[in-house]
MDTraj code that builds the backbone (N, CA, C; nanometers):
import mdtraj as md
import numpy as np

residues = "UNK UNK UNK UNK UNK UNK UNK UNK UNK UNK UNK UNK UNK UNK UNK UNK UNK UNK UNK UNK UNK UNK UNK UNK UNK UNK UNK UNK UNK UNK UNK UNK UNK UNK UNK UNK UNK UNK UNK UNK UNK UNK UNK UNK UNK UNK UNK UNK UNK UNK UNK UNK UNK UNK UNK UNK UNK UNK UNK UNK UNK UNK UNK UNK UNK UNK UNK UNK UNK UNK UNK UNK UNK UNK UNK UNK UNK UNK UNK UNK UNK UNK UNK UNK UNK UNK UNK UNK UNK UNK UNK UNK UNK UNK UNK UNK UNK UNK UNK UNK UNK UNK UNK UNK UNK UNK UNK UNK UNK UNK".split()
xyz = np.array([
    [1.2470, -2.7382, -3.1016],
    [1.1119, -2.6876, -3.0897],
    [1.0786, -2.6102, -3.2174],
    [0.9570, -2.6198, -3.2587],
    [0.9330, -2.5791, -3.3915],
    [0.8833, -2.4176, -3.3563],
    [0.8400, -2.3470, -3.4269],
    [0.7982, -2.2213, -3.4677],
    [0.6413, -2.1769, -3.4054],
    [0.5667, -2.2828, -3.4140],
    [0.4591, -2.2823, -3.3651],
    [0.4609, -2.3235, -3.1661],
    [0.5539, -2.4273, -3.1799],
    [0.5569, -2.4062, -2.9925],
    [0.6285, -2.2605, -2.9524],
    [0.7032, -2.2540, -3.0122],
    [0.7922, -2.0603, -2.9459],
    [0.6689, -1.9694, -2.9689],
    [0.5669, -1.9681, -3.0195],
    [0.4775, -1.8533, -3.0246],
    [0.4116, -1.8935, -2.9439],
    [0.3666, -2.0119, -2.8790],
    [0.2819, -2.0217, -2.7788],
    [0.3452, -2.0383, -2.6556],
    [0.4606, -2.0420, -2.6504],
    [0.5266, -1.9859, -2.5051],
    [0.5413, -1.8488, -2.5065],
    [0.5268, -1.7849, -2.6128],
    [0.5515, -1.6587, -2.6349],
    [0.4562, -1.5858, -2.5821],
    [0.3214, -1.6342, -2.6355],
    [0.1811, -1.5758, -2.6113],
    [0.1637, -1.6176, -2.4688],
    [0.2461, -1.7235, -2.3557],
    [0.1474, -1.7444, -2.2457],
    [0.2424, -1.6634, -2.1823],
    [0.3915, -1.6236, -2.1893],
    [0.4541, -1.5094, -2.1199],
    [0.4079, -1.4224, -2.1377],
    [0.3256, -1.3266, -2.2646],
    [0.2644, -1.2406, -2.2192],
    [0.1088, -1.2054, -2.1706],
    [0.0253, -1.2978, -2.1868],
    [-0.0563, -1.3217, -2.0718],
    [-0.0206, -1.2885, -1.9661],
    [0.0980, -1.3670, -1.8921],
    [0.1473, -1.3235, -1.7970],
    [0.1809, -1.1973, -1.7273],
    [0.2524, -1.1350, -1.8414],
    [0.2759, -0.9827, -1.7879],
    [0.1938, -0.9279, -1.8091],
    [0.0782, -0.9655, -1.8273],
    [-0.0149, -0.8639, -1.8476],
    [-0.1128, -0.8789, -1.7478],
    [-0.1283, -1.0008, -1.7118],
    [-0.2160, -1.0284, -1.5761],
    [-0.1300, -0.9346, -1.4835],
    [0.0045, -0.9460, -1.4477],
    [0.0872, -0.8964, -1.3632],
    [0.0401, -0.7698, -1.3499],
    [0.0435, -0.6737, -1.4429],
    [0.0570, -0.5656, -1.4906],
    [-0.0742, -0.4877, -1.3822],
    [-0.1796, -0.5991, -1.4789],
    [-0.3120, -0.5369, -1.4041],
    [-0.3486, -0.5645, -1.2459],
    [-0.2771, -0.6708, -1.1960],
    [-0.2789, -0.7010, -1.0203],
    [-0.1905, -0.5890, -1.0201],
    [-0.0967, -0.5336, -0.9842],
    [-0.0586, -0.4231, -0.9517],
    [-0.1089, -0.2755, -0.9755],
    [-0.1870, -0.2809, -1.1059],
    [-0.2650, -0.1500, -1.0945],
    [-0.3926, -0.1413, -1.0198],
    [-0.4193, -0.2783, -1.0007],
    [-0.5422, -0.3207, -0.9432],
    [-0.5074, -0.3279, -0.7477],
    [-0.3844, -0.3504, -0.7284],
    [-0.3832, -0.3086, -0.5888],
    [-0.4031, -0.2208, -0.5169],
    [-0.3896, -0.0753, -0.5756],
    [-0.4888, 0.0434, -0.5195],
    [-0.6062, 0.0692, -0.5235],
    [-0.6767, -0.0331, -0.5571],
    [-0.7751, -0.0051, -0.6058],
    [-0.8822, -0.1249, -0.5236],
    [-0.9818, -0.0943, -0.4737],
    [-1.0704, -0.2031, -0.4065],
    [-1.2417, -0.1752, -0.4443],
    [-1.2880, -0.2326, -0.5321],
    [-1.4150, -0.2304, -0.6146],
    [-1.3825, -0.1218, -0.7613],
    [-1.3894, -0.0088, -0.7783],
    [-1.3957, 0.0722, -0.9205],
    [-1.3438, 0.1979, -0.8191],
    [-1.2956, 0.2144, -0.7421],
    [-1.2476, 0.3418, -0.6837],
    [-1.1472, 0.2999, -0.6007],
    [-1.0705, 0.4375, -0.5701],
    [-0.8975, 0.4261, -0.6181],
    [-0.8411, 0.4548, -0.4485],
    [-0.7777, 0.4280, -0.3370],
    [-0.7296, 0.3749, -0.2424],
    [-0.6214, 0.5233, -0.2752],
    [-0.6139, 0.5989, -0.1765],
    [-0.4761, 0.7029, -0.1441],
    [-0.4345, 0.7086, 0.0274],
    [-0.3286, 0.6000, 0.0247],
    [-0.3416, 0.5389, 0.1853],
    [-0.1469, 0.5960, 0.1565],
    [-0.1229, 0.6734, 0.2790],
    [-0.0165, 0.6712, 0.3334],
    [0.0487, 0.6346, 0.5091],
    [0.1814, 0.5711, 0.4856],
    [0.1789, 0.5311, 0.6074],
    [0.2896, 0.5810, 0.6253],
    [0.3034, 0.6582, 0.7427],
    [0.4308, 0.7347, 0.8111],
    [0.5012, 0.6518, 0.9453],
    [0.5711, 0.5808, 0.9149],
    [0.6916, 0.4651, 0.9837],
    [0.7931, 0.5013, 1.0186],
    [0.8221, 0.3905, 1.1176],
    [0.9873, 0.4307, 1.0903],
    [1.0406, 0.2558, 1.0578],
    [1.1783, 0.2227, 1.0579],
    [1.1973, 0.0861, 1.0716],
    [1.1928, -0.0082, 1.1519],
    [1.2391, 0.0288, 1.2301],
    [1.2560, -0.0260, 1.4265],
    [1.0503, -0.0112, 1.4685],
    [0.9534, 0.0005, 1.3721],
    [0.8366, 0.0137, 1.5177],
    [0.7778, -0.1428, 1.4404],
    [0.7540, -0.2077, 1.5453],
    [0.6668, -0.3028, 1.5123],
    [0.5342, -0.3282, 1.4379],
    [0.4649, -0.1951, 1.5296],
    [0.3094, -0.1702, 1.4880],
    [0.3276, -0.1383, 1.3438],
    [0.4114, -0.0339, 1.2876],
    [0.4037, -0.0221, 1.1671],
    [0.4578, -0.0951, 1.0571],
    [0.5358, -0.1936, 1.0928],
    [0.5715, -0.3452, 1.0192],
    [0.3988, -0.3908, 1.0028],
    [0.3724, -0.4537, 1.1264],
    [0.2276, -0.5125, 1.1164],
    [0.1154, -0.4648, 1.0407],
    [0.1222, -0.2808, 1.0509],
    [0.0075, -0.2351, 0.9046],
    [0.0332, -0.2687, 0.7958],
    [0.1937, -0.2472, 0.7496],
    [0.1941, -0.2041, 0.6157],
    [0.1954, -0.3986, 0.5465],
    [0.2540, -0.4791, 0.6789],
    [0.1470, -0.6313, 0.5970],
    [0.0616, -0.6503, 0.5845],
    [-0.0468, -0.5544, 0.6935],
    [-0.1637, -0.5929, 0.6731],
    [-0.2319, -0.5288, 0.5235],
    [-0.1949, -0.4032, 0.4533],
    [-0.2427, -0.3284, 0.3735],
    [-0.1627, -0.4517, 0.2621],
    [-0.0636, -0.5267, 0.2788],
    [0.0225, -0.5784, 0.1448],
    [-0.0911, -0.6706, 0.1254],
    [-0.1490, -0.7567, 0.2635],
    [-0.2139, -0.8939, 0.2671],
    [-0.3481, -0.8356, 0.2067],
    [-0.4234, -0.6928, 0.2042],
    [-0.5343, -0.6835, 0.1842],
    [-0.4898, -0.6384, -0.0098],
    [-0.3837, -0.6389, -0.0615],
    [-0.3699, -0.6314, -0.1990],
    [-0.3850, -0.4395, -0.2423],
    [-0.3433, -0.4222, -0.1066],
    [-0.3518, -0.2642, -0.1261],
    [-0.2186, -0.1524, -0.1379],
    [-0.1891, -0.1116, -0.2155],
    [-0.0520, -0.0572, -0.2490],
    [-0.0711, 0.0922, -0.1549],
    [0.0152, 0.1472, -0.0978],
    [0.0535, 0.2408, -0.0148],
    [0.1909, 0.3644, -0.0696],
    [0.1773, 0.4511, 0.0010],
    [0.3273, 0.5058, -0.0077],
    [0.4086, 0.5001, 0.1655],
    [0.4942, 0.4676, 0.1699],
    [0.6021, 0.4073, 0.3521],
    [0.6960, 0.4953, 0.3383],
    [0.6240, 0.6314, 0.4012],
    [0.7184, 0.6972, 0.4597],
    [0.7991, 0.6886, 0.6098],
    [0.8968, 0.7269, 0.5873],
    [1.0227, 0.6630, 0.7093],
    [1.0352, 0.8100, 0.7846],
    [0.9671, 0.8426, 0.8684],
    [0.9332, 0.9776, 0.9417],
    [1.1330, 0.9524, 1.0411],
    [1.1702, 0.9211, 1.0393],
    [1.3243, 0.8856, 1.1160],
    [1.4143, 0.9599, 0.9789],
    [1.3658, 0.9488, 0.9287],
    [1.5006, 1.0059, 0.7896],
    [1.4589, 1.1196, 0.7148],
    [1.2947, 1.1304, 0.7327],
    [1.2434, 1.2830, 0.6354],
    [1.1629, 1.3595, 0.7735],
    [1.2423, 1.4812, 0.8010],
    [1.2384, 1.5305, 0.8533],
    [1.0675, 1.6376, 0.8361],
    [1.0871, 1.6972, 0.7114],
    [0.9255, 1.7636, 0.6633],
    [0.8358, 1.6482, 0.6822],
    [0.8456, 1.5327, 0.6658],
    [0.7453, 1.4444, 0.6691],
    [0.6978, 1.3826, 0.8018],
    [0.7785, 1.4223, 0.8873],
    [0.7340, 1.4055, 1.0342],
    [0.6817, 1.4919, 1.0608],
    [0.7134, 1.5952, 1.0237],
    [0.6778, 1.7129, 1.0702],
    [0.4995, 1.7148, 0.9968],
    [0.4731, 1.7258, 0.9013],
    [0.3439, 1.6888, 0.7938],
    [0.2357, 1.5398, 0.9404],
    [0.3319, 1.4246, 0.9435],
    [0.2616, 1.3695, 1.0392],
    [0.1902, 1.3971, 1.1221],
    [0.2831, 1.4811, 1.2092],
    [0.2511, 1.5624, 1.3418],
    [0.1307, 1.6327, 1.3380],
    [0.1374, 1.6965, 1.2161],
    [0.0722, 1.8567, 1.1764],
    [-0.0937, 1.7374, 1.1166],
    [-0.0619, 1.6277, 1.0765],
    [-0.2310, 1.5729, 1.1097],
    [-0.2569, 1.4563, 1.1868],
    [-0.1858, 1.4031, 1.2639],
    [-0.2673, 1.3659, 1.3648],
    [-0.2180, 1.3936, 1.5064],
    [-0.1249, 1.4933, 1.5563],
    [-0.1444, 1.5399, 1.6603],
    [-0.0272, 1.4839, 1.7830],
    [0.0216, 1.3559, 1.7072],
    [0.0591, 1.2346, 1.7333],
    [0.2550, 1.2256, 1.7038],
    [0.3289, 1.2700, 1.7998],
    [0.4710, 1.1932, 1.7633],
    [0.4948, 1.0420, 1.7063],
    [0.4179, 0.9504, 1.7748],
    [0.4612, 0.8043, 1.7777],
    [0.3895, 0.7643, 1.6381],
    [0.4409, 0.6410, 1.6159],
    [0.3912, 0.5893, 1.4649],
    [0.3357, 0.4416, 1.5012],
    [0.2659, 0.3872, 1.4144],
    [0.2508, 0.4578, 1.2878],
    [0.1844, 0.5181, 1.2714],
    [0.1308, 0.5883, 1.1790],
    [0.0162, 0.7280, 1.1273],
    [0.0023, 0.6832, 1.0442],
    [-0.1544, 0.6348, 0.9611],
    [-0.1930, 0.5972, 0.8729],
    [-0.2775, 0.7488, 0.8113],
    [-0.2512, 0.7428, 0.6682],
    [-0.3426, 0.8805, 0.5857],
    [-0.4459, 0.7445, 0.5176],
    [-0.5571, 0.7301, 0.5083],
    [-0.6204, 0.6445, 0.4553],
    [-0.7402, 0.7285, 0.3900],
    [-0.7438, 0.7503, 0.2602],
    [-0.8540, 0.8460, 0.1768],
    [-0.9003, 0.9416, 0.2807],
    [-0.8093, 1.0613, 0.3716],
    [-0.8137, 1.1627, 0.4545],
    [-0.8377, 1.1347, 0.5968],
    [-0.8411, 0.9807, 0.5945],
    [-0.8358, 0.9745, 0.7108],
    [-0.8032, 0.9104, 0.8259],
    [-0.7135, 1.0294, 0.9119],
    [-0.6358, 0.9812, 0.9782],
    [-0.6600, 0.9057, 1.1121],
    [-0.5392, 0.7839, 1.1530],
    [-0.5293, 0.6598, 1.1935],
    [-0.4251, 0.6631, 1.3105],
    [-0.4010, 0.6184, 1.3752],
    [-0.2799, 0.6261, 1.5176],
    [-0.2627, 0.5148, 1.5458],
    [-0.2109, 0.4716, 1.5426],
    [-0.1427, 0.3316, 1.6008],
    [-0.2388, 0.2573, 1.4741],
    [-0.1816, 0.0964, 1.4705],
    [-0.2333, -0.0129, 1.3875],
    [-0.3562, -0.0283, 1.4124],
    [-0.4134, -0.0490, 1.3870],
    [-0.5948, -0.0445, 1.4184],
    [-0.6671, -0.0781, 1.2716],
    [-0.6984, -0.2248, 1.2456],
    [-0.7555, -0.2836, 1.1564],
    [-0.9126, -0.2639, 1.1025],
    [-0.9426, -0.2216, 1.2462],
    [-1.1436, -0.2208, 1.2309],
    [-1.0950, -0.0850, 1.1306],
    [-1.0302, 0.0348, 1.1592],
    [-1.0200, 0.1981, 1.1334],
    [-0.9749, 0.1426, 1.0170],
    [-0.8818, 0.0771, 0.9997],
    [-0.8309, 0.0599, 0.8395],
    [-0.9321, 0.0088, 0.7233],
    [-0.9977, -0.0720, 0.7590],
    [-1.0974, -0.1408, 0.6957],
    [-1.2337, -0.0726, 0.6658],
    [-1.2579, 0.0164, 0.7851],
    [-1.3445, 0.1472, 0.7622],
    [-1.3097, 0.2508, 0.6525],
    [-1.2109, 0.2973, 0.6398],
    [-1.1496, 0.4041, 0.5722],
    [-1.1329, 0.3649, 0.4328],
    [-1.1040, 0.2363, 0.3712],
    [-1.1091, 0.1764, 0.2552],
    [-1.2285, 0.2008, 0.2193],
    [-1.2605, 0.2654, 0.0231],
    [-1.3150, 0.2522, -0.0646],
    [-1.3037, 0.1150, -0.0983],
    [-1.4382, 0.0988, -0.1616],
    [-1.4637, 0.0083, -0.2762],
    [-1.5827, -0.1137, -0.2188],
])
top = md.Topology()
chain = top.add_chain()
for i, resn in enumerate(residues, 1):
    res = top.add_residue(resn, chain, resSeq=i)
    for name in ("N", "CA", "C"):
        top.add_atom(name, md.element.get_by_symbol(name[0]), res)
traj = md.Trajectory(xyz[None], top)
C-alpha cells in the first residue's frame, strides 16, 4: 500500500474517533441543554435494569448508583424521595419511584 492509501485510512479512523467522541458527549445532552439524571439501583431489581436501558436506548448517559453497597447513598435516596425500594430516578431535580417512562420523558430537557 502506498503512502497516499495509509493517510486515507488514517484520516477515516479519525473521523471516526471523533464522531465517537462527540456521540458520547452528545449523550447527556438532548437538544442544546445538558441532562443531570441519576439512578439509585441495586443489581438484583429488575425495574431498575429496565430504566437504566431505557435511558441507554434514549442515548442518555446517567450516573448507577448501587444503593446495596453505598451506604450514604441510600441514605441521600431515602432523604429525597421518601422511598426505601428502587429504583429512584434524580432526573434534572426531579424525583421518580419506580420505572415510569411517561415521568422520565417529562423530566428530560431538550
Amino acid at each position: 500500500m502506498n503512502d497516499e492509501g495509509l493517510e486515507e485510512i488514517r484520516k477515516r479512523k479519525m473521523l471516526q474517533m471523533m464522531e465517537k467522541s462527540k456521540e458520547r458527549k452528545e449523550g447527556m445532552k438532548m437538544g442544546n441543554k445538558e441532562n443531570k439524571i441519576t439512578v439509585y439501583s441495586t443489581p438484583t431489581c429488575p425495574y431498575c435494569t429496565m430504566a437504566k436501558q431505557y435511558l441507554k436506548g434514549k442515548g442518555v448517559q446517567f450516573a448507577d448508583i448501587d444503593v446495596s453497597r453505598e451506604g450514604k447513598a441510600a441514605q441521600e435516596m431515602m432523604q429525597k424521595s421518601g422511598q426505601m425500594g428502587v429504583p429512584v430516578l434524580d432526573v434534572n431535580g426531579k424525583i421518580i419511584v419506580g420505572f415510569d417512562r411517561a415521568a422520565i420523558d417529562a423530566s428530560l430537557v431538550g
